[in-house]
C-alpha positions in Angstrom: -138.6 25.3 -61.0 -138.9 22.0 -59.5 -138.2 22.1 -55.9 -138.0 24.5 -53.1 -136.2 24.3 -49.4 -137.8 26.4 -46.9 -136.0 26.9 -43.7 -137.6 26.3 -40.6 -136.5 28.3 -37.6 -137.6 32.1 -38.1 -139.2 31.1 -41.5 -141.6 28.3 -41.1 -141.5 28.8 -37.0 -142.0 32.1 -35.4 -139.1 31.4 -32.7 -137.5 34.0 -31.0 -133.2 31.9 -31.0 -132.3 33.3 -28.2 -134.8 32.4 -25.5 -135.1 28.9 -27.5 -131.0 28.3 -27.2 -131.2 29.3 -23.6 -133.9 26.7 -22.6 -132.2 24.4 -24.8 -128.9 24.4 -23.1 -130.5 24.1 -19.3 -132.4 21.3 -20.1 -129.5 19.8 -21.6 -126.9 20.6 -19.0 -129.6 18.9 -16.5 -130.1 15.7 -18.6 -125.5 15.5 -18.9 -125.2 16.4 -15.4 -125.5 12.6 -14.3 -122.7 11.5 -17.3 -120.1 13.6 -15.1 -118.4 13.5 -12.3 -118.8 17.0 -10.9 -119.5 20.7 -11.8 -116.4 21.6 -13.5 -117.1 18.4 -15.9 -120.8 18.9 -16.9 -119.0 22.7 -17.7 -116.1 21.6 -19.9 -118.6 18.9 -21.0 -121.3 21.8 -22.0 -118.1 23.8 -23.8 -117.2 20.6 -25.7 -121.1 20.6 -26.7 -120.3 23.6 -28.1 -117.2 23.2 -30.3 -118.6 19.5 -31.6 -121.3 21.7 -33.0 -119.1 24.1 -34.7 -117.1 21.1 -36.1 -120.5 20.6 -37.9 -120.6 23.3 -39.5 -117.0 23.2 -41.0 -116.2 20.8 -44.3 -116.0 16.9 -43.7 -116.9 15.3 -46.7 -117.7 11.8 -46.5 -119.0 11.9 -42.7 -122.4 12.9 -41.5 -122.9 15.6 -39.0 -123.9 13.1 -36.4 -120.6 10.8 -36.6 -118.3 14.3 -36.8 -120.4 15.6 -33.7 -120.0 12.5 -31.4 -116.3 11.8 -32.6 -115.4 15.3 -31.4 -117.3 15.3 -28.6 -116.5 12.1 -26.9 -112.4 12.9 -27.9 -113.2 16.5 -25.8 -114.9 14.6 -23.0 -114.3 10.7 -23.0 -118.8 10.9 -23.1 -119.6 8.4 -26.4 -123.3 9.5 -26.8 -123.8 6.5 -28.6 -123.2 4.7 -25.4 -125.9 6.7 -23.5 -128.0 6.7 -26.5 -131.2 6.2 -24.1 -130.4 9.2 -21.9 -130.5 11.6 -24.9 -133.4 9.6 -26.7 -135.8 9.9 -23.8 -134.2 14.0 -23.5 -135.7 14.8 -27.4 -138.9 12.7 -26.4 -139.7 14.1 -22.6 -137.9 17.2 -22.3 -137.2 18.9 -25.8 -141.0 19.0 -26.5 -141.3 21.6 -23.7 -138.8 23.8 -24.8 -141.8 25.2 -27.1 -143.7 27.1 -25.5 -144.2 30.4 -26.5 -143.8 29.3 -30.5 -146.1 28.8 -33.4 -146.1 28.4 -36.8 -145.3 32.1 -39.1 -148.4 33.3 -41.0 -148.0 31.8 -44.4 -146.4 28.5 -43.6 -148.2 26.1 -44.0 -150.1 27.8 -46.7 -147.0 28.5 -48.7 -146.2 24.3 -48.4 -149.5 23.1 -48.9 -149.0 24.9 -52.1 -145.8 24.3 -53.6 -147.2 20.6 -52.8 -150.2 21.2 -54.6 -148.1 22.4 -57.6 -145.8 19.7 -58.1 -142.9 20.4 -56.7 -140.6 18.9 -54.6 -140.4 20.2 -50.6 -137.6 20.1 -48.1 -137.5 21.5 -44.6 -133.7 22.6 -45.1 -133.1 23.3 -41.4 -129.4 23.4 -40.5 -128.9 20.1 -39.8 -127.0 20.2 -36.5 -130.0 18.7 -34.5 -131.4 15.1 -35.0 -134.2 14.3 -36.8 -136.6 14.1 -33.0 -135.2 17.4 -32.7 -136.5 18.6 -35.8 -139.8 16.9 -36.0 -141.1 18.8 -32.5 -140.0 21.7 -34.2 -141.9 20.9 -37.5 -145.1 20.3 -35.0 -144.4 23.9 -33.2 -145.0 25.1 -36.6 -148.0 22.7 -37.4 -146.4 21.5 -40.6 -145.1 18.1 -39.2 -148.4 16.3 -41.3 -147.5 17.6 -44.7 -146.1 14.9 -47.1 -142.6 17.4 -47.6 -140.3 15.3 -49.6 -136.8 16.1 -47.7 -136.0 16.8 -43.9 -132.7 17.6 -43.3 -130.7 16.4 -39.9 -127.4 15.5 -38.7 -128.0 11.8 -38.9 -128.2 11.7 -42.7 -126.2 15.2 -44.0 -122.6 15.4 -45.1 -122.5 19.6 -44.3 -124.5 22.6 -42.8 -125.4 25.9 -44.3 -123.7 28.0 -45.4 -121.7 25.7 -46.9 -122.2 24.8 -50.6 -122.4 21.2 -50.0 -125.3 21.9 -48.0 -127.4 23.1 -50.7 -126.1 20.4 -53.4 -126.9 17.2 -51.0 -130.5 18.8 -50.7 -130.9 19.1 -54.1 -129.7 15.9 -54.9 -131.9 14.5 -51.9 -135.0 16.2 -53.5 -134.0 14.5 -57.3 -133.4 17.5 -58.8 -130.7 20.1 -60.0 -129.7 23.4 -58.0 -130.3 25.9 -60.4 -133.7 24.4 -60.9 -134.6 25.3 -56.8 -135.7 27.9 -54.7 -134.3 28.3 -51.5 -136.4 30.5 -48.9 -135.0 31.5 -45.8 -135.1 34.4 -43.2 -131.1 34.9 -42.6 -128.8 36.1 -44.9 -125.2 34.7 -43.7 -127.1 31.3 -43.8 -129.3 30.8 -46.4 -128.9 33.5 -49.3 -125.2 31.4 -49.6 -127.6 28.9 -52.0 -127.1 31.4 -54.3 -123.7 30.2 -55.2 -124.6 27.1 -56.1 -127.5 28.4 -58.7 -130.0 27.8 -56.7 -132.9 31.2 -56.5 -133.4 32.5 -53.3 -136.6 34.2 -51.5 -136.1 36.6 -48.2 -138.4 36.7 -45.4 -136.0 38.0 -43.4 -135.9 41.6 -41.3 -133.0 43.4 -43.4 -133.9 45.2 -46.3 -130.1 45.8 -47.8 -130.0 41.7 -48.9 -129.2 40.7 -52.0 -131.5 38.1 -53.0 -134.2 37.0 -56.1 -137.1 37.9 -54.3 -138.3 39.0 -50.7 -141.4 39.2 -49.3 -142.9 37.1 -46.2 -144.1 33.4 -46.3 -147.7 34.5 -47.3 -146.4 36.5 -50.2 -144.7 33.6 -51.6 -147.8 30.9 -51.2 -150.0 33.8 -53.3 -146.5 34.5 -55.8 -145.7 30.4 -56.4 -147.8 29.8 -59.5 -146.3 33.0 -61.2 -142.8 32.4 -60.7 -143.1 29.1 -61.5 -144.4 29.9 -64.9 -141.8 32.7 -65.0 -138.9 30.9 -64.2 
């Protein structure tokens, strides 16, 4: 075992999704509104926000998330981010940081990095990598781990793919200098993250369900205490 890639929303961050997507999308649709021209735009513009995300998540070797995202985005609504880059760069550093409240960092977390630090191996926060890296880094402070010296953040600026997609897990690994099958990938959804499998990599399961099929399950504290042992076991 040389690395590890712990996700970060319901793993690392005690989020509830759901009311974090909705506060997400209002402050966003308020920060748009100005780049259209009336109501019926900033909708079809907040639709096309929607299916440049999904484009993401599907193949497209040899482009990052961030140049497949814009590029559908702007051909659904003639909006070229890159153009307005200001608008959204003062959004993720004025706005986003409020969408947090309410969140913390899960039991464990830091713990369970601190240690895998401590014992050599190499750390990624393998988030989906659909938001950009300010994105990411307020959500890494929610969870009081953005000080740790992790070795790999995954974003949509510098990934080629999302989860669940294999290419995911290989550019990670390859990010992190080391092999898949030598990893361990721990994560709190199954349709997401237990897909590492497929690509050798060992998985760990902190998630709700108990009919998974992973390596090992447990919760983030579990693993910070279990890391020495299956190291020397694997």
């Amino acid at each position: 075992m040389q690395g590890i890639l712990f996700d970060l929303d319901g793993t690392l961050l005690d989020i509830d999704i759901g009311s974090f997507l909705e506060r997400y999308f209002s402050a966003l649709a308020r920060t748009m509104e100005p780049l259209t021209s009336d109501p019926e735009s900033l909708q079809h513009a907040m639709v096309a926000l929607n299916d440049a995300t999904h484009a993401m998540m599907l193949p497209h070797p040899g482009h990052t998330n961030q140049v497949v995202f814009t590029e559908r985005f702007r051909s659904a609504t003639g909006i070229d981010i890159e153009v307005h880059r200001a608008v959204f760069e003062r959004f993720y550093a004025e706005e986003f940081p409020l969408l947090g409240d309410g969140f913390g960092p899960a039991p464990g977390a830091r713990d369970a990095i601190e240690g895998a630090l401590e014992l050599g191996l190499k750390v990624a926060v393998a988030t989906n990598p659909i938001f950009p890296l300010a994105a990411v880094k307020h959500r890494m402070s929610w969870a009081c781990i953005d000080d740790l010296p992790v070795h790999v953040v995954t974003t949509y600026e510098t990934m080629h793919a999302c989860k669940p997609l294999a290419a995911y897990f290989l550019e990670t690994a390859e990010l992190m200098g080391t092999h898949p099958e030598k990893c361990l990938m721990v994560g709190d959804d199954r349709d997401l993250d237990l897909p590492a499998a497929a690509t050798g990599m060992r998985t760990y399961y902190v998630g709700p369900d108990t009919d998974v099929e992973a390596d090992f399950s447990g919760d983030i504290s579990g693993l910070a205490r279990a890391l020495p042992l299956l190291i020397a076991e694997w």
